[in-house]
PyMOL commands that place a pseudoatom at each C-alpha (Angstrom):
pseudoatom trace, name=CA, resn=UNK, resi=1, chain=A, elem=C, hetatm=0, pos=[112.236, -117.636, 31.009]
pseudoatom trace, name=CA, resn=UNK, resi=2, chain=A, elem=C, hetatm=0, pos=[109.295, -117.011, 28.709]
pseudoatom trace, name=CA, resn=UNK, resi=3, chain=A, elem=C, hetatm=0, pos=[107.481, -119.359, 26.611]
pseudoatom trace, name=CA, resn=UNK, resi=4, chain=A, elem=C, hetatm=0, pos=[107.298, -119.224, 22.638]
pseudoatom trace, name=CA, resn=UNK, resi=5, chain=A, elem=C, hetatm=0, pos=[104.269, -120.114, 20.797]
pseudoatom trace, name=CA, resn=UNK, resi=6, chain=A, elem=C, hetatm=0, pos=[104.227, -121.193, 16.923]
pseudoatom trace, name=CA, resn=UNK, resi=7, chain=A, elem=C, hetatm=0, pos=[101.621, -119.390, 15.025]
pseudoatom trace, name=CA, resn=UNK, resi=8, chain=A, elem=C, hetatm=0, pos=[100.000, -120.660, 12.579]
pseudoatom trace, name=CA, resn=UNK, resi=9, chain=A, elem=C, hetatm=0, pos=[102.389, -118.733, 9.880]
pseudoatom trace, name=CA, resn=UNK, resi=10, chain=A, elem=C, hetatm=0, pos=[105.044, -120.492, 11.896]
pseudoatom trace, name=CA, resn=UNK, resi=11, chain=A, elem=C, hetatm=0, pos=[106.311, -117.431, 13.306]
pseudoatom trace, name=CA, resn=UNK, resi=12, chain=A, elem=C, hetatm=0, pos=[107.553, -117.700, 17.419]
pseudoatom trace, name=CA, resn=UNK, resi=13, chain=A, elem=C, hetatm=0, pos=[105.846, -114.790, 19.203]
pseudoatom trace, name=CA, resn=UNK, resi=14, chain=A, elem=C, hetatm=0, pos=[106.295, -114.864, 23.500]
pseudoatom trace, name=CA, resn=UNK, resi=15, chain=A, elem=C, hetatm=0, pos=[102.990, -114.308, 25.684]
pseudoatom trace, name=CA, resn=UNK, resi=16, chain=A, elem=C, hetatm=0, pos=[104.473, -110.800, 26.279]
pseudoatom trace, name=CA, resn=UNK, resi=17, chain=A, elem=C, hetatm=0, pos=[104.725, -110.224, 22.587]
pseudoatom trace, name=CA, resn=UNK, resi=18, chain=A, elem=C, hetatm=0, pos=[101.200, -111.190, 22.436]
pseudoatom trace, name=CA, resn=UNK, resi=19, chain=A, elem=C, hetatm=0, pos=[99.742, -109.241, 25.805]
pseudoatom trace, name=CA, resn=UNK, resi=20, chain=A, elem=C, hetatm=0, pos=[101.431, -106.182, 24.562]
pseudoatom trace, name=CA, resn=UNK, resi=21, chain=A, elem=C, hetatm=0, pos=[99.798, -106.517, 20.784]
pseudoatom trace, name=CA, resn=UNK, resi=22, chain=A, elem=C, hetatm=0, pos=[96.009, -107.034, 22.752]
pseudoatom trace, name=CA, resn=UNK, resi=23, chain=A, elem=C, hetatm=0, pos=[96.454, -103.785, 25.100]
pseudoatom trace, name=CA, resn=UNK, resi=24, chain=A, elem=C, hetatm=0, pos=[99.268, -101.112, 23.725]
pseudoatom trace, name=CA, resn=UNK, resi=25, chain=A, elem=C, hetatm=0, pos=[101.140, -99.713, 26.481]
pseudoatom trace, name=CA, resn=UNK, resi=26, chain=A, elem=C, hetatm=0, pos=[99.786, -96.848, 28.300]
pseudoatom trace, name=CA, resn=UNK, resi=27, chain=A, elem=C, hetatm=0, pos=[102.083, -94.323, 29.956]
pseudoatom trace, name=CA, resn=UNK, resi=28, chain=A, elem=C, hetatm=0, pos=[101.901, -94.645, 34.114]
pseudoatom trace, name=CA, resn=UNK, resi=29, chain=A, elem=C, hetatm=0, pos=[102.185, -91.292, 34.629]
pseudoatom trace, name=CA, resn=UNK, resi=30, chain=A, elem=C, hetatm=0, pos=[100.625, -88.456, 31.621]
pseudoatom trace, name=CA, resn=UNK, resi=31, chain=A, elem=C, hetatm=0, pos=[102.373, -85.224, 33.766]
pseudoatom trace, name=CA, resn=UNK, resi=32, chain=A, elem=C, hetatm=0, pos=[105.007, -84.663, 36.111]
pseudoatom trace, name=CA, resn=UNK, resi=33, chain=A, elem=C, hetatm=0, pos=[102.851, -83.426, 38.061]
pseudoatom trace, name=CA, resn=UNK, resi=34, chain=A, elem=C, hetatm=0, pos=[100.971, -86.726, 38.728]
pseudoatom trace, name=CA, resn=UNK, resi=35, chain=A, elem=C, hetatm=0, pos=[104.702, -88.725, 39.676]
pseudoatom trace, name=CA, resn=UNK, resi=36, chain=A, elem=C, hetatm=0, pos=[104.873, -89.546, 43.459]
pseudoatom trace, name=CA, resn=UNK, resi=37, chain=A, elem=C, hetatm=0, pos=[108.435, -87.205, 43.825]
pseudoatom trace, name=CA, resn=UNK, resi=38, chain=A, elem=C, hetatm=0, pos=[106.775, -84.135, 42.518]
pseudoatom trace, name=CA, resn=UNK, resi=39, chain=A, elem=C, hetatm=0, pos=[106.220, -82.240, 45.853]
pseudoatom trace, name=CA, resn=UNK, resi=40, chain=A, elem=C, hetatm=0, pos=[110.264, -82.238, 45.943]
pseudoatom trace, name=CA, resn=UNK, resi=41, chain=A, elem=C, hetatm=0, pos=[111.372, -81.996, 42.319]
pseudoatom trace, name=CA, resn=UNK, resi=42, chain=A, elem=C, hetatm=0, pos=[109.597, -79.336, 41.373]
pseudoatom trace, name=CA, resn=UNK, resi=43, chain=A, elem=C, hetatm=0, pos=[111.183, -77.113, 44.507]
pseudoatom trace, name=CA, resn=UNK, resi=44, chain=A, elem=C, hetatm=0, pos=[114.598, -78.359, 42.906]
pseudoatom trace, name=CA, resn=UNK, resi=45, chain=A, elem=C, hetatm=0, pos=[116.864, -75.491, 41.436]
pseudoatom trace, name=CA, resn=UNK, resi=46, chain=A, elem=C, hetatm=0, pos=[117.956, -75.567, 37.872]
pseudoatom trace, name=CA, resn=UNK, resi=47, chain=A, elem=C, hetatm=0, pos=[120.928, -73.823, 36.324]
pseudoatom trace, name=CA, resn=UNK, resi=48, chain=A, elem=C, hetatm=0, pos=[119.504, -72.122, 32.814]
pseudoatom trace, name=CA, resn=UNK, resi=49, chain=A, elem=C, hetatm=0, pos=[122.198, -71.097, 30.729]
pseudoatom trace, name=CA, resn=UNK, resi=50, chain=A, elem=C, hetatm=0, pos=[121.810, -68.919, 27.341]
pseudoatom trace, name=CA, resn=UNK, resi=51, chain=A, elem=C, hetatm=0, pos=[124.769, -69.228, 25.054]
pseudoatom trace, name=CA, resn=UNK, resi=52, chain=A, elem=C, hetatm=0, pos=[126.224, -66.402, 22.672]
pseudoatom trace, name=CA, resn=UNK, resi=53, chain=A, elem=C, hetatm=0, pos=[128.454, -67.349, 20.428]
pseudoatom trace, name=CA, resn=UNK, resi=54, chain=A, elem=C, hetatm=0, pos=[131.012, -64.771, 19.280]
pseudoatom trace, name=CA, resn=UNK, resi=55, chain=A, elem=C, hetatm=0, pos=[132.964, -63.679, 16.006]
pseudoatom trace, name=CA, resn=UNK, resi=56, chain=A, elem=C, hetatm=0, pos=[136.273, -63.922, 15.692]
pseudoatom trace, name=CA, resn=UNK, resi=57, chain=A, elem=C, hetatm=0, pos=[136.574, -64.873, 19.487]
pseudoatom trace, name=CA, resn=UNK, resi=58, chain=A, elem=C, hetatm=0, pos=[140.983, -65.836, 20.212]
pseudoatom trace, name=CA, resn=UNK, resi=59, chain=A, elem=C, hetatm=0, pos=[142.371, -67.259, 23.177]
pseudoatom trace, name=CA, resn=UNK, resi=60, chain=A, elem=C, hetatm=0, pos=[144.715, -64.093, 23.039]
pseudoatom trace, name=CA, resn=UNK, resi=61, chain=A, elem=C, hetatm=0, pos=[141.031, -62.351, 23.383]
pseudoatom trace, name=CA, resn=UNK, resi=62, chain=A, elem=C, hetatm=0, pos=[140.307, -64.007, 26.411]
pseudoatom trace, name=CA, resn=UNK, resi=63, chain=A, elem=C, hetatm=0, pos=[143.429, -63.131, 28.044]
pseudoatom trace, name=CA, resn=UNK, resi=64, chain=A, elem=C, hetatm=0, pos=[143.023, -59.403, 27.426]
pseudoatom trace, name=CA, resn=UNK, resi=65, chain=A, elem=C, hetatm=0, pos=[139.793, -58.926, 28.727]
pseudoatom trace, name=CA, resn=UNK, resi=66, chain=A, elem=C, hetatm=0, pos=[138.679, -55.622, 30.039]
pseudoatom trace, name=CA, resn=UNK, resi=67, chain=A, elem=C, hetatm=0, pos=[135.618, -53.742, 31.546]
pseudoatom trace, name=CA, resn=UNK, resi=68, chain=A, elem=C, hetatm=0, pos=[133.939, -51.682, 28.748]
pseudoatom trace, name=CA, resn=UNK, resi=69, chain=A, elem=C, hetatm=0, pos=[134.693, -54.274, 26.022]
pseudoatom trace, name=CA, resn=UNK, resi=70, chain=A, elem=C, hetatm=0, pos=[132.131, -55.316, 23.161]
pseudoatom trace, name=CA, resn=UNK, resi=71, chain=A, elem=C, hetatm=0, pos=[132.128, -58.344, 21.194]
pseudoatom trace, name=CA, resn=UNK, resi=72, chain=A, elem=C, hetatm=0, pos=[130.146, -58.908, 18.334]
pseudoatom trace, name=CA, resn=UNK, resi=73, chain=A, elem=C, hetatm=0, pos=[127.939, -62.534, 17.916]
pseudoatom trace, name=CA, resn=UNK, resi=74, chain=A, elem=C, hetatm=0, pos=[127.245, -64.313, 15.129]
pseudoatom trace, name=CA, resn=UNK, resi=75, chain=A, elem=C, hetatm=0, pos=[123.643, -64.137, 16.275]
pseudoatom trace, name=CA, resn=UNK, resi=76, chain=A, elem=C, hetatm=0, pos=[121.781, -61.205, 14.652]
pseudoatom trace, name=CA, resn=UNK, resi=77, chain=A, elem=C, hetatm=0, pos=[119.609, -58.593, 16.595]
pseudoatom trace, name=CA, resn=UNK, resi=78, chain=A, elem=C, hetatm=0, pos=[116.678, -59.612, 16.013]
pseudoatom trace, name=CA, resn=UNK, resi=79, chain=A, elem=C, hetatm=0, pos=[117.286, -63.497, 16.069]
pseudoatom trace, name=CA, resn=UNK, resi=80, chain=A, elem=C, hetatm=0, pos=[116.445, -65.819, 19.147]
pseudoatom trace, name=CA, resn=UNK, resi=81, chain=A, elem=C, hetatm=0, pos=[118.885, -67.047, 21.416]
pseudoatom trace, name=CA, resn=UNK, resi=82, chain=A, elem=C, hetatm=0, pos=[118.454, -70.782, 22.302]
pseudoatom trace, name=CA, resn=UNK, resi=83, chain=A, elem=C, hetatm=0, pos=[117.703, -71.054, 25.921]
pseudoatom trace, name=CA, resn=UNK, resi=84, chain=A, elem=C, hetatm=0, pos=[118.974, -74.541, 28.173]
pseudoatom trace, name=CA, resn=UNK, resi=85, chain=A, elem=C, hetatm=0, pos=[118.868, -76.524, 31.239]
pseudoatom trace, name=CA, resn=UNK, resi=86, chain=A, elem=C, hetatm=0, pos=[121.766, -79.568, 30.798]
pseudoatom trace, name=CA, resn=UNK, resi=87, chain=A, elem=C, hetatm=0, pos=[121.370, -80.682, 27.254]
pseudoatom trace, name=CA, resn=UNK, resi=88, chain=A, elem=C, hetatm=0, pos=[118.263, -79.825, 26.941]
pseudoatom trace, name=CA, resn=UNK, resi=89, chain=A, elem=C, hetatm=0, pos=[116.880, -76.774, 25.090]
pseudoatom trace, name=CA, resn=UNK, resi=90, chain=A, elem=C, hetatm=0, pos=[113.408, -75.688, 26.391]
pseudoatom trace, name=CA, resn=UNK, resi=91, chain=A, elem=C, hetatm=0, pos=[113.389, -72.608, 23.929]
pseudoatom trace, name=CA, resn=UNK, resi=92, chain=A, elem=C, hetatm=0, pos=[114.434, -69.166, 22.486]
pseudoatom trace, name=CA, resn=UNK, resi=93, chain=A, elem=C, hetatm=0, pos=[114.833, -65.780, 24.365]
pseudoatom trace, name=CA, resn=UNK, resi=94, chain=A, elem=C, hetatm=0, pos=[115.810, -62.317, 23.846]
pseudoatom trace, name=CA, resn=UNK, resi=95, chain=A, elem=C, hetatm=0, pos=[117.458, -60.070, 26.313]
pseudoatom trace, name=CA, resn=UNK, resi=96, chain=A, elem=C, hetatm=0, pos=[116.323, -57.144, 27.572]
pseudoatom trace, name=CA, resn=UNK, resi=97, chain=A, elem=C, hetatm=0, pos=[117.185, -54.280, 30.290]
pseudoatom trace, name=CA, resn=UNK, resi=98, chain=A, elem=C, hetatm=0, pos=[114.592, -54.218, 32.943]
pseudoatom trace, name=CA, resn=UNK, resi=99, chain=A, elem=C, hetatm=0, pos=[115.509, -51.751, 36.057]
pseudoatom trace, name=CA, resn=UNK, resi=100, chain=A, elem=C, hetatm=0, pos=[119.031, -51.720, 34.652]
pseudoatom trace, name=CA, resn=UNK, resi=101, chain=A, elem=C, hetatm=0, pos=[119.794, -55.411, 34.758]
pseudoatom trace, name=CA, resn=UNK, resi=102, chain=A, elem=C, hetatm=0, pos=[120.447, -57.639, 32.027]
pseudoatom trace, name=CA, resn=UNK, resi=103, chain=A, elem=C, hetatm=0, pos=[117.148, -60.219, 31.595]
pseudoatom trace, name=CA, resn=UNK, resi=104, chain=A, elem=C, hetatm=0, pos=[116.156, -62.763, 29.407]
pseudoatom trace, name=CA, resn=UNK, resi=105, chain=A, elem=C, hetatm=0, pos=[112.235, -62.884, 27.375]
pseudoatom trace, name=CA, resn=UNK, resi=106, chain=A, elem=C, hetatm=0, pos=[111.454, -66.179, 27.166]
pseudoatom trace, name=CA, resn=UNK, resi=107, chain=A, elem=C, hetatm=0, pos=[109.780, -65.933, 23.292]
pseudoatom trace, name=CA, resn=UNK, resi=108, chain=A, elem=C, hetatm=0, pos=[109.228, -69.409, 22.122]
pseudoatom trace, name=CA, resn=UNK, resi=109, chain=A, elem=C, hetatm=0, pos=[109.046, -72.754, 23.712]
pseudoatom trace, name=CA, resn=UNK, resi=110, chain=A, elem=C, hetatm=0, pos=[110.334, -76.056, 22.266]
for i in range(1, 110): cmd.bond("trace and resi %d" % i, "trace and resi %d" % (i + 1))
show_as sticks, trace
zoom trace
């Protein structure tokens, strides 16, 4: 249980109220790189995922799909895609073909 102490304005303040208001927290770790787990987390894989949103899109769309297809997005072709892990963006990308395979530039970070 902590302990209050009246000020002299009559205010209650706890000795962790005070401690933290004589030295401002400092972050235990200033990169990843420095936290204990890093040897393993940074050999984890992540699932990026680049989302295109499409015009006019129907569930009756969907349902007909076929090879050879083209859909048109609401993004233009010069504008950035937004590029994820989870719920997290980490920036914007544009494709491109390289050796015949679709590939994303990464072009900004967040």
């Amino acid at each position: 249980m902590e302990q209050a102490e009246i000020t002299d304005h009559s205010t209650a303040t706890t000795k962790n109220d005070i401690g933290s208001m004589a030295n401002p927290a400092v972050p235990w770790m200033s990169k990843i790189e420095e936290h204990p787990a890093w040897p393993k987390l940074s050999r984890l894989d992540l699932t990026m995922a680049v989302e295109v949103p499409l015009l006019r899109f129907k569930v009756q769309d969907l349902l007909r799909l076929a090879e050879g297809q083209v859909f048109e997005s609401t993004f233009s072709d010069t504008e950035d895609i937004p590029l994820r892990v989870g719920d997290v963006q980490l920036g914007w990308t544009e494709f491109e073909v390289v050796e015949q395979k679709i590939a994303l530039r990464l072009t900004r970070l967040v």
